[in-house]
N, C-alpha and C positions, 0 to 999 in steps of 0.2 A: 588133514582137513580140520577148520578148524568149525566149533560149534557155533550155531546160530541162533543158541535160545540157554540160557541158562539160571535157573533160581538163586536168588537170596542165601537158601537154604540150603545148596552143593555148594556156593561160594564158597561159604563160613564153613561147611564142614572140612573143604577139602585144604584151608590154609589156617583154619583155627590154633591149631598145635604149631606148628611155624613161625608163627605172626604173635601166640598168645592173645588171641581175641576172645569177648565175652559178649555173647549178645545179650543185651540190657534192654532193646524195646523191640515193639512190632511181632512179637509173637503171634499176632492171629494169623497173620499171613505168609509164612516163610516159606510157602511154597512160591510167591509171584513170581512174576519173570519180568527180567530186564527186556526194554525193548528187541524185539528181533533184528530190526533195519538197524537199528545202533550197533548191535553186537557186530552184524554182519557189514555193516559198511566199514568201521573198524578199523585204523590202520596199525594201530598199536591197542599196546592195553591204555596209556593213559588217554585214550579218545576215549575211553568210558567211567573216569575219574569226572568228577562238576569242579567246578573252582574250588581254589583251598587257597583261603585269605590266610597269607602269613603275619599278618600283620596283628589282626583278631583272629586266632583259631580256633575259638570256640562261637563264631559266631555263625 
């Protein structure tokens, strides 16, 4: 089964050493939660990715 609510702040923890990520902003809130309908409707992981301009990546 898979989950239908999950924090910011389980993400990062739970792929931080894998990935080598560093959280740099948003610390007031690492607890939020990603949408539930989103998670849940979900067919993949990347239906919960937003766009990623290859062309500008940092925009």
């Amino acid at each position: 089964m898979k989950p239908t609510s999950i924090s910011a702040e389980r993400l990062f923890e739970e792929h931080r050493e894998a990935l080598r990520w560093e959280w740099i902003a948003g610390h007031a809130h690492p607890e939020r939660r990603f949408d539930e309908a989103a998670v849940r409707d979900a067919q993949s992981a990347a239906d919960l990715v937003g766009y990623l301009n290859y062309i500008h990546p940092y925009r």
